[in-house]
C-alpha positions in Angstrom: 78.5 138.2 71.0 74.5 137.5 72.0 74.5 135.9 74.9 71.3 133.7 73.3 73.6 132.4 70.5 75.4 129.5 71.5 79.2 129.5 70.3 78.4 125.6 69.4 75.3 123.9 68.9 75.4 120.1 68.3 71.9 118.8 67.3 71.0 114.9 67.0 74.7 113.4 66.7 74.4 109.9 65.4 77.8 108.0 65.4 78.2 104.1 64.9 80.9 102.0 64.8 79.9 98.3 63.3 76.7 98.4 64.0 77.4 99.4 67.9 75.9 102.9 67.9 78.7 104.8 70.0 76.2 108.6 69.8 73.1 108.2 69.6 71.2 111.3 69.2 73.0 113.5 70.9 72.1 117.2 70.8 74.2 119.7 73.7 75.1 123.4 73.5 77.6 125.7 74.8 77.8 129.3 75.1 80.4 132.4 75.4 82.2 132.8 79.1 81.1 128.8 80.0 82.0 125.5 80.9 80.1 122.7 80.1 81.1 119.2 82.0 80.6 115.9 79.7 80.3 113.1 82.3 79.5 109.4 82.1 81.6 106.1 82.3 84.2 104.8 79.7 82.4 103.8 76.7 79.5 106.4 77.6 79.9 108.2 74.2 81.4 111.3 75.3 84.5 111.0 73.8 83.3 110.1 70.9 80.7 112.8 70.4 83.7 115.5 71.1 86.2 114.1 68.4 83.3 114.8 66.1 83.7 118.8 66.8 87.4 118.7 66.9 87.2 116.7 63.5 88.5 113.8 64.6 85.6 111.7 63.7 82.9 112.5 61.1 79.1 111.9 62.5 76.6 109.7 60.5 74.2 112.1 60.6 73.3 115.4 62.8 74.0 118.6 62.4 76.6 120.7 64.0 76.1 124.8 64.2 79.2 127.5 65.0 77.9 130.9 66.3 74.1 130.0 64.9 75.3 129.4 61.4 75.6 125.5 60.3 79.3 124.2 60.2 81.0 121.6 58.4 83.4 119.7 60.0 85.2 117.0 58.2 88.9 117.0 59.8 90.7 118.8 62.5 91.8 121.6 60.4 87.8 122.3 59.3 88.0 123.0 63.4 90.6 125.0 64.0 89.4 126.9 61.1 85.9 127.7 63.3 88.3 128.4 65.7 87.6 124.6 67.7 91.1 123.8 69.9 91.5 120.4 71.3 93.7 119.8 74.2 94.2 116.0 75.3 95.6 114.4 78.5 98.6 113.8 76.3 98.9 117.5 75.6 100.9 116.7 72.5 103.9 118.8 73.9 107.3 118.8 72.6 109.2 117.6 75.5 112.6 118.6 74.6 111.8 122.3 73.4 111.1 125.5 76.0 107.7 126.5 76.6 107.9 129.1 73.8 109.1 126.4 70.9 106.4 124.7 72.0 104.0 127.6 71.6 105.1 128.3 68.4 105.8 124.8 67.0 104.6 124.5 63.3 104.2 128.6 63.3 107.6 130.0 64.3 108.3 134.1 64.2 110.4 134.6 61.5 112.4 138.0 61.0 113.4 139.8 58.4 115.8 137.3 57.1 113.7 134.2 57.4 115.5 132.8 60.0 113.2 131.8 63.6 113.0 134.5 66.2 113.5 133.0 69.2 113.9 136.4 71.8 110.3 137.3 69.8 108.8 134.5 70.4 110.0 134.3 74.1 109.1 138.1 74.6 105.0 136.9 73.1 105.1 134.1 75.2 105.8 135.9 78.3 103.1 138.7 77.3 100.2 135.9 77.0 101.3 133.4 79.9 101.7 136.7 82.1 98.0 137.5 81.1 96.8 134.0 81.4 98.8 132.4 84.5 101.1 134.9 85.9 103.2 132.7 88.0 104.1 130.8 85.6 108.3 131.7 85.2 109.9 128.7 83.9 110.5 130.4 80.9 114.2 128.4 79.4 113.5 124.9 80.4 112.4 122.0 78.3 108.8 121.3 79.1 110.0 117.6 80.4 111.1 119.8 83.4 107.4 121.4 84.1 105.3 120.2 87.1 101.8 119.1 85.4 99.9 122.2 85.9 102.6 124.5 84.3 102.5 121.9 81.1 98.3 121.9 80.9 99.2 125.8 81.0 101.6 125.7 78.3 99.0 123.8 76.1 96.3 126.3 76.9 98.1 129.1 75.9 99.1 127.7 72.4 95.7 126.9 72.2 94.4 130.6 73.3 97.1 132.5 71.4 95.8 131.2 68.3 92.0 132.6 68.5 90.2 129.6 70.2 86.8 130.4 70.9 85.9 126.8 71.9 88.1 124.9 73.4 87.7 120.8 74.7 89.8 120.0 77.4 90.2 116.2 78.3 90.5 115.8 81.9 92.7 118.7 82.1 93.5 118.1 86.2 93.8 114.3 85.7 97.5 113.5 87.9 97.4 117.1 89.3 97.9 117.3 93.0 95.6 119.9 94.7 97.8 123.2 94.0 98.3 122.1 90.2 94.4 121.6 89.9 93.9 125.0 91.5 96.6 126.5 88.9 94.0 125.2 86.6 91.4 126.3 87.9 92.5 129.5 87.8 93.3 129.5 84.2 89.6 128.4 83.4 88.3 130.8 85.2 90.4 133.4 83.0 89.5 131.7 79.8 86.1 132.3 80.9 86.3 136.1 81.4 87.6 136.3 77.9 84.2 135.1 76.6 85.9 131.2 75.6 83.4 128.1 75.7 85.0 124.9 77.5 83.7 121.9 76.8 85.4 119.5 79.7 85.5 115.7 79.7 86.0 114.2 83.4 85.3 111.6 85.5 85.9 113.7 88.9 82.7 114.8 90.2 84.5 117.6 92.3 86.2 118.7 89.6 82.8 119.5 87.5 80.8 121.0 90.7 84.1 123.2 90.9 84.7 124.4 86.9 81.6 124.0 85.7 78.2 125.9 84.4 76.6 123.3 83.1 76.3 119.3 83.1 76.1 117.1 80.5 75.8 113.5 81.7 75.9 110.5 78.7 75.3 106.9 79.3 75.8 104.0 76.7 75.7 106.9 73.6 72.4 108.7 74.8 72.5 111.8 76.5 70.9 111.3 80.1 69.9 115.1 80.6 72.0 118.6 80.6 71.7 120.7 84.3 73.1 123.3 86.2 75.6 123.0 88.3 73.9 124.8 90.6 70.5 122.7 90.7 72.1 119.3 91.4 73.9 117.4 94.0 76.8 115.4 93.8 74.4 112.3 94.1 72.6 113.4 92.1 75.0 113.7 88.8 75.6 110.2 89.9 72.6 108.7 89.7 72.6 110.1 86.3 75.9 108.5 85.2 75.2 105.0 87.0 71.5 104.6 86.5 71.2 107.0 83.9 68.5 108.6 85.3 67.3 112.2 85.6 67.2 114.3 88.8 63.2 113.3 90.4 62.8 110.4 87.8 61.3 107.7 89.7 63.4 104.5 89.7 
């Protein structure tokens, strides 16, 4: 993939919701191998702008652009179809089933005589979580059992094993104590050596300066500014979600 073509390009989102304009002109970008942060208070627009890639939400107008040719997103299967993964703070887990049901829930390995494979699907699940988050070993018990971190890495994988390229994550360390977030972190960092975008909603500062490439900070629907991680300061990235103000724009 070139480098110069962004895996997602969302140009001049315009969302309202009675009258109340909720994105409001809103273009960001993200490329192969990166993570870009979306920042800003509750009701900033952030949200809002994301359920428009994952299909949840259909944009007034704006234009949205999947490896540099123009998409069309009108539910969340138009997004998994561009290869577009969602995974919420809910994680939309199946509590009572193993971290391989869960993998495969909806898209079960049959064999030859139609009925579900379960040592298959065990024997993929081990093969990918190995590759993605190697101490990961809790391999027979309900996913109610799972610390926080090993859940968030069940939901990445299902995510991952079916081809997403771009993935949103919704505060994705949000409850995780500091070893869980580093598990996280971790798995991130591998989902970026295999070339995946990450778009990341958060409202931890920490967490962004630590995952993230880029910035995107949104304040009342607009988008404040986008900057690199590496060119801003913690106070910075606040000024720009409380003020809503640039980095050197007077006050």
């Amino acid at each position: 993939m070139d480098k110069k073509t962004p895996l997602v390009e969302m140009k001049n989102i315009h969302l309202s919701f009675g009258g109340i304009k909720a994105v409001d002109d809103v273009s960001v970008d993200l490329y192969p191998g990166e993570v870009v942060g979306l920042l800003g208070h509750n009701g900033a627009g952030k949200s809002t702008l994301i359920k428009v890639l994952s299909g949840a939400y259909q944009a007034d107008s704006g234009e949205i652009y999947v490896d540099g040719e123009q998409a069309t997103i009108n539910n969340p299967r138009d997004a998994r179809a561009y290869n577009i993964e969602t995974i919420y703070q809910t994680l939309a887990l199946a509590d009572n089933l193993d971290a391989a049901s869960n993998l495969f829930l909806g898209r079960e390995i049959v064999n030859q005589f139609g009925l579900v494979d379960d040592d298959a699907m065990e024997a993929e699940t081990r093969r990918i979580m190995g590759r993605l988050n190697p101490n990961f070993d809790n391999f027979s018990s309900p996913v109610a059992a799972l610390s926080g971190g090993q859940r968030q890495s069940v939901a990445i994988t299902r995510a991952v094993y079916f081809n997403a390229r771009i993935l949103i994550m919704d505060e994705p360390t949000a409850a995780l104590g500091p070893q869980e977030t580093e598990m996280v972190a971790e798995l991130i960092n591998q989902l970026k050596a295999d070339g995946i975008g990450i778009f990341l909603i958060s409202h931890d500062i920490h967490d962004v300066m630590d995952l993230c490439d880029r910035i995107s900070v949104m304040k009342n629907g607009k988008l404040v500014g986008t900057e690199n991680v590496t060119d801003v300061t913690d106070d910075e990235i606040l000024s720009m979600i409380i003020l809503g103000k640039k980095p050197g724009q007077a006050a």
